[in-house]
N, C-alpha and C positions, 0 to 999 in steps of 0.2 A: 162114273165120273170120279177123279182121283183130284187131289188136293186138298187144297186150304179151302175151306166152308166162309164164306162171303156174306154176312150179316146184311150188309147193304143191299144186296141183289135180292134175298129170299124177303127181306121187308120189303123190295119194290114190286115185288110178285104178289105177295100177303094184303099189299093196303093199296095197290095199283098206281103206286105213283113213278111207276114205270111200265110204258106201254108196252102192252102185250107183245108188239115187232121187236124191241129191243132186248126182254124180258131171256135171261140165260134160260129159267127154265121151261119157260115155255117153248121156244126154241130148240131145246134138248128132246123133249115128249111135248107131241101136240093137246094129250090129254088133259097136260097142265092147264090151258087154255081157259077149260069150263072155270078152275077155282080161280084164274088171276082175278086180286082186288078182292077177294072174299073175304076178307077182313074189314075191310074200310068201315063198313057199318055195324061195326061191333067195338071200335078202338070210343072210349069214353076220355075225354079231356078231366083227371081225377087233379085235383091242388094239393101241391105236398105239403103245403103251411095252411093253416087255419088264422 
């Protein structure tokens, strides 16, 4: 794959708020598949101000 690397897409893949069908890379390699959204339950809501 060549280009510009896509922040938005590899975070819709990371934290699944991009469905798997629509998902570049899962699309690209079906392997992708097992990790799409494997983040989601690991992102922690942290407050930058106290």
């Amino acid at each position: 794959m060549t280009g510009d690397f896509d922040v938005a897409a590899a975070r819709g893949h990371l934290d699944g708020s991009l469905p798997a069908e629509r998902c570049m890379a899962c699309r690209l390699d079906a392997r992708n598949v097992a990790g799409h959204g494997s983040a989601s339950n690991s992102l922690v809501d942290v407050p930058l101000f106290d």
